[in-house]
N, C-alpha and C positions, 0 to 999 in steps of 0.2 A: 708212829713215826713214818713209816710208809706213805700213808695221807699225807702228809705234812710234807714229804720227799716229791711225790705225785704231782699234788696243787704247786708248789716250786716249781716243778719241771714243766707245769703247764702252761704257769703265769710267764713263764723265761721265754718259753717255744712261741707264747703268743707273742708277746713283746716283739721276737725280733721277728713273725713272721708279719705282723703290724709294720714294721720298719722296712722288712724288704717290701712290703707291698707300697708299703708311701713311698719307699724308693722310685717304684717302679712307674707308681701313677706320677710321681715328680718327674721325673724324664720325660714322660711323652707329654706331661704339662709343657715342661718346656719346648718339646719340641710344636706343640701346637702354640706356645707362643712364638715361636720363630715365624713359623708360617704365616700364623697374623700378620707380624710385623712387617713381610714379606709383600702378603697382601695390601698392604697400607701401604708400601711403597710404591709399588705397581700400581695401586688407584692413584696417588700422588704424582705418580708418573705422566698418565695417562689424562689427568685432568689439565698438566702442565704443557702436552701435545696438544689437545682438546684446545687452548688458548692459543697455542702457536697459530694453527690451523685457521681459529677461526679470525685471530688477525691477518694475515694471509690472502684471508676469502674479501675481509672488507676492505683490503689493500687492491685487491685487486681488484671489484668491486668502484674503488676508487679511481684505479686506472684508467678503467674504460670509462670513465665519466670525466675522466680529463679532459678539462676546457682551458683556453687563454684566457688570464681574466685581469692579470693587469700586462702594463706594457713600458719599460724602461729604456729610455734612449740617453746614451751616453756618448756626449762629442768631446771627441778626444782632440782633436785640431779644428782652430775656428780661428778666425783674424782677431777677432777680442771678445771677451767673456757676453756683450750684447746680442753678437752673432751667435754664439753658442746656444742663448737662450730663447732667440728665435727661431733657430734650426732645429733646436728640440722640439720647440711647440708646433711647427710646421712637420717634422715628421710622423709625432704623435698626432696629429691631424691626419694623415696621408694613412697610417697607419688603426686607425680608430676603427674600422669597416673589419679587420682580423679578429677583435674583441670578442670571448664568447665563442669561437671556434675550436672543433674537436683539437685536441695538440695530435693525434694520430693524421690529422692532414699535415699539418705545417713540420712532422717529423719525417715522413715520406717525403717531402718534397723541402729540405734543409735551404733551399737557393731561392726558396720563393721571397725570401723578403730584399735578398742581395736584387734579384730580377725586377721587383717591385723600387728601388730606392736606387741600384748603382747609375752612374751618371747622369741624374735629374739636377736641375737647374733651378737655384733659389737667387731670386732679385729680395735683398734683404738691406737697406740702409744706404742705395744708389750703389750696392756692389754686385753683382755675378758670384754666387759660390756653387761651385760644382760639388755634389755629394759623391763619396765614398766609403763603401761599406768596408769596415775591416773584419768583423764577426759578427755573428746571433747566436746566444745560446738561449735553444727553446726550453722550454715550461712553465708552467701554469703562471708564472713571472718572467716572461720572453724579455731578454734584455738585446738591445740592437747598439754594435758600438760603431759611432760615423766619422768621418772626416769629413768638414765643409772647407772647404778650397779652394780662394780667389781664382779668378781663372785669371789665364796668363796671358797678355795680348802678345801677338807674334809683331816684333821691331821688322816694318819693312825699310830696306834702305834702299833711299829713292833717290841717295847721289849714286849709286851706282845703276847704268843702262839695264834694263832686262835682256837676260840672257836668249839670244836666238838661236835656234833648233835647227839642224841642215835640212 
């Protein structure tokens, strides 16, 4: 009975020292699955930065290769819709030779196209329009918005004498 008492107590003491030990190795399973997952987030992380970055680089990359490459002109006042569409085509004319230029010039210098275009003089349909620049907004689709504007003759009045000076 002894034996029979002994092997009981052995097969018990195993069992649960079996069990505290799968306890034990189960914890720090878990805990090294933490850490995995841990790890997996931080690579996930990092790969997510890793794309920020390198769109970033060919954005910038982009920057500096900024060129002018189209050109929209927008006339906002014109005597009649024929005028408008000749004042476009004459400005996009005038302005054709900008095409293909760095925008880091035409950014530095914002007034080059007002300097280039304000008070120029189009003979369009037996009339005079004086251009006026109201805006540009630059990039890589530079739009230019204009005002063409009959000019105005000055009324002399010739029933009155000229004015003499002492």
């Amino acid at each position: 009975m002894k034996n029979r008492q002994f092997f009981a107590t052995l097969a018990v003491g195993t069992l649960f020292g079996a069990a505290a030990l799968l306890a034990m190795r189960g914890h720090d399973l878990d805990l090294l699955y933490l850490k995995y997952l841990q790890c997996r987030e931080t690579a996930q992380q990092l790969l997510e930065d890793k794309q920020k970055l390198e769109d970033e680089l060919s954005h910038a990359q982009k920057y500096k290769d900024r060129r002018l490459r189209k050109l929209n002109i927008v006339v906002e006042q014109a005597p009649d819709e024929f005028a408008k569409v000749a004042v476009q085509r004459e400005v996009k004319r005038q302005l054709n030779t900008m095409l293909d230029k760095e925008l880091s010039l035409l950014e530095n210098d914002p007034n080059l196209f007002k300097s280039l275009l304000e008070g120029r003089s189009l003979e369009i349909g037996g009339q005079t329009l004086h251009l006026q620049i109201t805006s540009v907004i630059i990039g890589e689709t530079t739009t230019v918005y204009v005002n063409a504007l009959k000019e105005q003759k000055t009324i002399k009045h010739e029933s009155e004498p000229p004015t003499v000076l002492p």
